[in-house]
C-alpha positions as CSV (number, residue, x, y, z in Angstrom):
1,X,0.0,0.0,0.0
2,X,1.3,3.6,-1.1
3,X,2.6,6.2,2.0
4,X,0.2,9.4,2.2
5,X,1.7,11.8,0.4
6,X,1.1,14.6,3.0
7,X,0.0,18.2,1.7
8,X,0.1,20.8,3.7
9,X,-3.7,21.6,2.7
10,X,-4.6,18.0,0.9
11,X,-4.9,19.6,-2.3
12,X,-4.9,17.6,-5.7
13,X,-3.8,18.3,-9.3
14,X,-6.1,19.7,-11.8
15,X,-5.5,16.0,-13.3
16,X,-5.9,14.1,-10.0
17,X,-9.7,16.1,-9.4
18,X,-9.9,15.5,-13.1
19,X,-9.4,11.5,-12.6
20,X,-12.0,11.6,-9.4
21,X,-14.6,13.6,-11.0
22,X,-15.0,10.9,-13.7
23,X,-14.9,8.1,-11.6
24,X,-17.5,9.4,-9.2
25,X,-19.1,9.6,-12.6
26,X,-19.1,5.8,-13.4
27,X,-16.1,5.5,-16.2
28,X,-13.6,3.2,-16.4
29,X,-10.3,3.3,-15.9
30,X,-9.6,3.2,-20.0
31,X,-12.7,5.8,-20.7
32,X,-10.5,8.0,-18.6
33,X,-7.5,8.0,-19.9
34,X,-8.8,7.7,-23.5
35,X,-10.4,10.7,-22.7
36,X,-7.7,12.7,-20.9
37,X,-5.2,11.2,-23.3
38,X,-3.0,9.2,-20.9
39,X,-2.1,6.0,-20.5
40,X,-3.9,3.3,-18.5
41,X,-0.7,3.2,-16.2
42,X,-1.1,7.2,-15.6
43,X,-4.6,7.1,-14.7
44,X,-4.3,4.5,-12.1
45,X,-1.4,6.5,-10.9
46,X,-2.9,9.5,-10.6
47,X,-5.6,8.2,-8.7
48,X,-3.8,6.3,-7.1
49,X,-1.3,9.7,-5.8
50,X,-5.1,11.4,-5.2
51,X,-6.1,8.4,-2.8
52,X,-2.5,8.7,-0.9
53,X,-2.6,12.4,-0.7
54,X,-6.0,12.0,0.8
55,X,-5.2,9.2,3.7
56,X,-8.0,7.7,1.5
57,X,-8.6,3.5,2.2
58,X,-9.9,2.8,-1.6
59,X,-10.9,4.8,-4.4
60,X,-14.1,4.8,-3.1
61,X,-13.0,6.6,0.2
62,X,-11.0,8.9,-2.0
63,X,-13.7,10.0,-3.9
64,X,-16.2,10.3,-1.3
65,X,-13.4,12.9,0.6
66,X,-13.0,15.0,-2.5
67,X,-16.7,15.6,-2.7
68,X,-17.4,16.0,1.3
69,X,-14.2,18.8,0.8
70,X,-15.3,20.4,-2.5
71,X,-12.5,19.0,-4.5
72,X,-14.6,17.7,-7.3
């Protein structure tokens, strides 16, 4: 399991809210990168650094804590 990546304020990338935002909205993990342009590999890690950054269990936590704090 990754280390948190601690932030001083838990922010995220434009491209890790990005990432959340369309999981929360049901796509995969290759609808997201075909439609950000990135590789499979990217997208997992970027959600992956979100999830870290946010002390998140799962991407499920991690997107539930972006929406209870605004972030997408």
């Amino acid at each position: 399991m990754a280390q948190p990546l601690e932030s001083p304020d838990g922010s995220l990338s434009p491209q890790m809210r990005r990432c959340l935002s369309l999981l929360a909205e049901g796509r995969t993990i290759g609808q997201i990168a075909a439609e950000l342009y990135l590789s499979e590999r990217g997208v997992i890690d970027l959600i992956e650094d979100a999830r870290a950054t946010l002390s998140a269990r799962n991407r499920v936590h991690a997107v539930n804590i972006a929406i209870r704090k605004g972030l997408i």
